[in-house]
N, C-alpha and C positions, 0 to 999 in steps of 0.2 A: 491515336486518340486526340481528339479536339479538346486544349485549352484555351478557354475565352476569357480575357478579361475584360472584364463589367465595373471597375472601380474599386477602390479599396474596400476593405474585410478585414477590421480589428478584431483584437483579442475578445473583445465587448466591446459594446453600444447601448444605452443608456435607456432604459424606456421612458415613455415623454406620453403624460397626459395631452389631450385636447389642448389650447392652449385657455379658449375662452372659461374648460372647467376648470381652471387653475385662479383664471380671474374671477370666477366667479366665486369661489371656494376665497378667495385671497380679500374681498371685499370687506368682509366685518372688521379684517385685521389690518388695513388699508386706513379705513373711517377710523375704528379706534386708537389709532399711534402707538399700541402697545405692540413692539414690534421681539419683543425678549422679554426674560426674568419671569416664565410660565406664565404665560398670557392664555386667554379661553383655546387657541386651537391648539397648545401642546399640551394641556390637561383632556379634550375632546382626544386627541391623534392618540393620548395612554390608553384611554381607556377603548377606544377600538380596537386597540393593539390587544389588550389583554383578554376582549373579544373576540380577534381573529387566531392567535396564539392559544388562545386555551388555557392562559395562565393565571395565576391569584395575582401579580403584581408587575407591572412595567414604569421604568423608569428610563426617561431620554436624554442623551448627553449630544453632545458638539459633534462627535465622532468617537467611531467605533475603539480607536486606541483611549483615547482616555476614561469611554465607559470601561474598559477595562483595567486600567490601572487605577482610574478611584476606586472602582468595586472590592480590589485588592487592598486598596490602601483602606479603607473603611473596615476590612477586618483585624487590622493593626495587627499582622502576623511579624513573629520572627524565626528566621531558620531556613531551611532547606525545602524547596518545591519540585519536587517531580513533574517532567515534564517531555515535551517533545520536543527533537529540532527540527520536523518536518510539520512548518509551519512556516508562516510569517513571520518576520523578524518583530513586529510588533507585539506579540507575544511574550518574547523574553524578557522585550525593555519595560512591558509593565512589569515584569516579575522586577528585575533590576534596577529599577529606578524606585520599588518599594524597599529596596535594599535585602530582600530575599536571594538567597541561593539558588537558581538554578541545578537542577540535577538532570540531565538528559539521559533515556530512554530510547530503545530501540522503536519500531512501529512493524504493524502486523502487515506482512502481504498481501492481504487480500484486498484491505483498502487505504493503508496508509496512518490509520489512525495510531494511537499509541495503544504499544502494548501491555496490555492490561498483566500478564504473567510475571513481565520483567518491574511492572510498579510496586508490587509485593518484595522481589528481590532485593533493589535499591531502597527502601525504609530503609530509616537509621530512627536513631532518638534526638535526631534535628529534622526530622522531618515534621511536618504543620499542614500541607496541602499538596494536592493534585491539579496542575493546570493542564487539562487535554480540547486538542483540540479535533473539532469535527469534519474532517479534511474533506474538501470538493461537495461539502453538505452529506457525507456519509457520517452515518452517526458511529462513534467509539464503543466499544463495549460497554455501556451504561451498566448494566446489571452489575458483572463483574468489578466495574469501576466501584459502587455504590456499594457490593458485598466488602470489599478491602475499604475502604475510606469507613465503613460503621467499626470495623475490627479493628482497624487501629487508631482512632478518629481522629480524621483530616477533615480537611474543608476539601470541598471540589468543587470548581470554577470551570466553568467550559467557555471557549472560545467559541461560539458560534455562529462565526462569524460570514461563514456561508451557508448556513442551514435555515434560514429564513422560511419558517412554512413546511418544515421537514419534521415529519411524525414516526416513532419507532412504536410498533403493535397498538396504531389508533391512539398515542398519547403525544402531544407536544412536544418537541424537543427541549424548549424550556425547560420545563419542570424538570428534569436532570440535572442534578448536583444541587449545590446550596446557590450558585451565581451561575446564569448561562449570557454572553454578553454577543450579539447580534451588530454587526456592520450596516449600516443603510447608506453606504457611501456609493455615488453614481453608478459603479461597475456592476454592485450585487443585480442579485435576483429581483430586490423590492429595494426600493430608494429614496432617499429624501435629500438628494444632493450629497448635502454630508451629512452624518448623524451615526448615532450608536444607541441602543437599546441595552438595558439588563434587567430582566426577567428573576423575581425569585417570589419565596411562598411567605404568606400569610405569615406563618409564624418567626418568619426572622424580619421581619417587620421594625420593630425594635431595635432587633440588631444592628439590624441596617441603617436605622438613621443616621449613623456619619454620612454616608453615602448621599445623603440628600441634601448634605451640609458641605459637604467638601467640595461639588459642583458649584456653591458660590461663595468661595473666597473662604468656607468656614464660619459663616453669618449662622448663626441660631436663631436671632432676630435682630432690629434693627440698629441697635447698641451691643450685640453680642458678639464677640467671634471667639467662640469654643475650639477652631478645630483648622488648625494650616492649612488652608485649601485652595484653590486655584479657579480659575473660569472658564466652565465646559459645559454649558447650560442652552441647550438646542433651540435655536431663534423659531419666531414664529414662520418664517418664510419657509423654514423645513417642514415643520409640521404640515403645515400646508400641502406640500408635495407630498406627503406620506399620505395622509389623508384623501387626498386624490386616489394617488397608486393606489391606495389600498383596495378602492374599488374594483382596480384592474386585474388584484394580483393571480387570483384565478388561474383568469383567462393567460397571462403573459407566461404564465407556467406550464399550461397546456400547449402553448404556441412554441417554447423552448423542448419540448419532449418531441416535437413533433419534427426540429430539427436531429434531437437526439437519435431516436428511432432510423433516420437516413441517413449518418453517420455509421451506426451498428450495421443494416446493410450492404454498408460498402466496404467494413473495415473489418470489421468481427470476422474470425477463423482464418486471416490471410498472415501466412507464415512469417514469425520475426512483430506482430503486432499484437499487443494486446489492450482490452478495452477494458475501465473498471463500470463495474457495475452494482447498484446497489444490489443491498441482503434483501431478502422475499419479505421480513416484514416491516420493510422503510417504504414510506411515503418519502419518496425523492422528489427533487426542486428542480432537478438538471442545471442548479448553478454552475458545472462546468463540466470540459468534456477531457478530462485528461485518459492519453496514450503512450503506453508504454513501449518504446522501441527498442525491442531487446533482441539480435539477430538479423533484423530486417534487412536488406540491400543498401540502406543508406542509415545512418546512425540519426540519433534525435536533432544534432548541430545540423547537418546536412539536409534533414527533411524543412528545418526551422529558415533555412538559408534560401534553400530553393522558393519555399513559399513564398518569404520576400520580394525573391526577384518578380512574383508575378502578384504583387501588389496584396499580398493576405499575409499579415502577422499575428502570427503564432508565439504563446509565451513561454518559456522555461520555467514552472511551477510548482514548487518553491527550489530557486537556484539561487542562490546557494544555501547547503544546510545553515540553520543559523548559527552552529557552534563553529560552523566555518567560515562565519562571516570577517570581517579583518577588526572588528570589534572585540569579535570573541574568540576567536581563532586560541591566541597566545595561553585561555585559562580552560578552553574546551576542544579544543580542534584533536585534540588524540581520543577523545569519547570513541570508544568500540560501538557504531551505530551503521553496519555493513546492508540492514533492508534499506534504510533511508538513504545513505551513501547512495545507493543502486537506483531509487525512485530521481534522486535529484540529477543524476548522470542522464538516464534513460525518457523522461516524462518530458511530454508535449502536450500544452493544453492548447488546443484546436478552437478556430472563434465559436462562441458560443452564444446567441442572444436570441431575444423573443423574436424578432425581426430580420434572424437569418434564415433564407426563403432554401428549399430543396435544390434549386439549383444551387446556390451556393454550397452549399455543402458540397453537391457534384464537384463543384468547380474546384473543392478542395481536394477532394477524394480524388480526383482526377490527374494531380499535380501530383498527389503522394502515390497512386497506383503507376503510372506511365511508365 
């Protein structure tokens, strides 16, 4: 079988408006010198957002980790959070850096998400919230999640940090839980360079005004500071990118499925490989394409090695668990967490972008079949 190589193939590649609609989109904010501190195009980029999401409220941060750890911190929680380690490490640190407990959970097989049966288990009476995350843009057991957090009332936070655009039975992913908190950093599906999104309802509106207070410094107003806060306040230059992409996002989605589909192809029912796949009633993003190497002729390391030599890296996603991380290792590393253990051993995520053409793919498929 003929291996060509054509040039590198990362894990991602970034989608990139036109440039001149970028300048041209960039003009009013240019002339005006209001280049931060919600200027017209990050109030315009919210309200598209909560346009194109589906949702009663959007609010933009610096990036995705602190949108989610001020969202936490804005609930002034104390205790114990249930949670994933098959996630980003960024995850945790918002839990931990609000000074919350972590509690790690096992995750469901089918897609990695956490499992909803074992978050029922783990309550205590230090328990306060649910942080789950929606792994590869697969959504979590919402329902379930949503039936347990009324019964014993928590808060539920979702990371959503690759679900961009991902709808379960025709409804936004947002709108699940009380905070869902959305990545727009270069790599995602939709992008504003760097940036974070959190998404929540009308009625915690209220509630939520720390939240809107603690992205600057804790100002209430211009003689006030109510509230310890920090600076994570999403410049106009991002919005601007957002507001472009957004035009695109569509299409960049349709374009990533189309790699998706010639992956499955080539990969699906070949012994020793398996593919995740969204549930029948998720509107999927194709934000990534992870594979599970479980028996194959060459283990996850070996497949991940090979592809390097011929110029396409592949990432190990999320390696390592985060309870194993050498951070956390010492106060979580014996957690009984043997599906995740297995996903973080075994899982390959293969490049994935709007702009990777069917040959590539081949040329991937080609390297891991030979």
């Amino acid at each position: 079988m003929n291996v060509k190589d054509t040039g590198r193939i990362n894990v991602t590649r970034s989608s990139m408006p036109e440039l001149k609609e970028f300048i041209e989109e960039l003009k009013p904010v240019w002339n005006s010198r209001w280049l931060s501190n919600r200027g017209a195009a990050s109030k315009k980029f919210e309200s598209m957002l909560e346009s194109y999401l589906e949702v009663e409220h959007v609010y933009c941060f610096a990036n995705g980790h602190v949108a989610l750890e001020i969202a936490i911190n804005s609930l002034f929680l104390k205790g114990e959070v249930i949670t994933t380690p098959y996630t980003h490490v960024s995850t945790t640190h918002a839990i931990v850096r609000n000074g919350l407990t972590p509690v790690f959970v096992d995750v469901e097989e089918e897609n990695y998400t956490i499992n909803s049966e074992l978050i029922e288990k783990a309550i205590t009476d230090k328990t306060v919230a649910i942080v789950a995350t929606h792994v590869y843009g697969f959504p979590c057991n919402v329902e379930n999640i949503e039936r347990i957090a009324q019964k014993y009332n928590l808060y539920v936070i979702y990371d959503a940090a690759h679900a961009f655009g991902v709808k379960y039975k025709g409804v936004g992913i947002g709108n699940f839980g009380d905070l869902a908190m959305f990545s727009t950093h270069a790599t995602k599906v939709f992008h504003t360079i760097e940036g974070g999104i959190v998404t929540y309802k009308d009625k915690d509106n209220e509630r939520l005004s720390p939240m809107r207070k603690i992205v600057n410094f804790g100002f209430t107003n211009e003689e006030c500071i109510d509230f310890i806060g920090t600076n994570a306040r999403m410049n106009e230059f991002e919005a601007v990118m957002g507001i472009v992409n957004l035009e695109h996002i569509d299409t960049e989605i349709a374009k990533r499925k189309i790699a998706v589909e010639r992956y499955k192809e080539r990969l699906d029912g070949i012994k020793g490989i398996r593919i995740l796949k969204p549930a029948k009633n998720v509107e999927w993003n194709g934000a990534y394409f992870p594979v599970i190497f479980d028996g194959y002729r060459w283990d996850r390391n070996q497949v991940q090695a090979e592809l390097a030599k011929h110029n396409i890296y592949a990432r190990k996603y999320f390696y390592p668990l985060v309870n194993r991380a050498a951070c956390y290792i010492d106060l979580y590393g014996k957690v009984e967490v043997p599906v995740a253990a297995h996903a973080a051993d075994c899982i390959l995520t293969l490049p994935m972008y709007a702009d990777l053409t069917v040959d590539d793919v081949d040329r991937i498929c080609d390297i891991i079949l030979k």
